[in-house]
N, C-alpha and C positions, 0 to 999 in steps of 0.2 A: 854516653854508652848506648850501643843499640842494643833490641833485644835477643838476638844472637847469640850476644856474649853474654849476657844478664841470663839466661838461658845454660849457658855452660858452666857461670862461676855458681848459679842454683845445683846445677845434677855434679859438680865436684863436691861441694858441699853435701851434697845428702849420701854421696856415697863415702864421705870420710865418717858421717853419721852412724852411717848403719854398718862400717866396717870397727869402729869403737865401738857398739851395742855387741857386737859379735864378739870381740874380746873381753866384754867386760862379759858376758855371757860364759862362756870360754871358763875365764878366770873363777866361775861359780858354778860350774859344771863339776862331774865325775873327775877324782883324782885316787891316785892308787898309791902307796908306798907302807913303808916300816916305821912305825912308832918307835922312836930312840930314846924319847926322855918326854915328861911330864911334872910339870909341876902346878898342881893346882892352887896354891897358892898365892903365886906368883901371876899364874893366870897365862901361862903358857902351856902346848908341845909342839913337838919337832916330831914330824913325821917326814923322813928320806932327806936329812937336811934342812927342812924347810922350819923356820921357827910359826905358828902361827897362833895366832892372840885362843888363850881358853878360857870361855865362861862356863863351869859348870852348869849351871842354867839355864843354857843357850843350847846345851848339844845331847843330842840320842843318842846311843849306843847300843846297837843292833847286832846280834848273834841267831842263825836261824830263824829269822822273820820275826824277833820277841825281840823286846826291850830287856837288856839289861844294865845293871847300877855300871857304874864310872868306874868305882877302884876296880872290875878286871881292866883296863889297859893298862898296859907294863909292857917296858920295852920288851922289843922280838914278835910285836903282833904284825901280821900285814894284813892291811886294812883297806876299804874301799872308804871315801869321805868327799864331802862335802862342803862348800864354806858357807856362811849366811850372807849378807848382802854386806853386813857391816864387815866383813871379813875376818869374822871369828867362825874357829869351825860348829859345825852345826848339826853333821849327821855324821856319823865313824860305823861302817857295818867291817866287823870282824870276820875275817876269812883264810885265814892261817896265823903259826903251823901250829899240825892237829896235836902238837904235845903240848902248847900251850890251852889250846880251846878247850882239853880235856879236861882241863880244871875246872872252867865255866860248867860243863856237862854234869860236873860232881856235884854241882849245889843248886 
């Protein structure tokens, strides 16, 4: 094999590389949708369909720049999130609707 080609099958290779970095990036980037169900227990929620692994433990919940506790999410939040590397969610910041958020506000 000359170096040529040694040369081409190298820069396809690094660009299948760094086009998988980019997806798995992607995949642990900003996502948006509506919390439908929770079960902590069980160690799940589904937010817009999607079922994804919950570790209490693992994840923040953020309302107006402050941390708050877990038991406010209940379905009908829409949410900004996050996942961790491990693919359990990791960050949930709360962002509607304001008749749900008003209850956080009240305590």
């Amino acid at each position: 094999m000359n170096l040529s080609k040694l040369l081409q099958i190298g820069a396809v290779t690094w660009l299948a590389l760094l086009g998988s970095a980019a997806i798995a990036q992607q995949a642990l980037g900003p996502r948006s949708g509506t919390v439908e169900a929770i079960n902590q227990e069980e160690g799940y929620i589904i937010i817009s369909a999607e079922r994804i692994p919950y570790d209490e433990g693992g994840v923040s919940v953020v309302y107006q720049g402050r941390s708050v506790r877990t038991t406010f999410l209940t379905p009908g939040l829409i949410v900004n999130y996050q996942l961790n590397e491990n693919g359990t969610i990791g960050q949930i910041v709360l962002i509607g609707p304001p008749r749900i958020l008003e209850l956080i506000d009240q305590h």
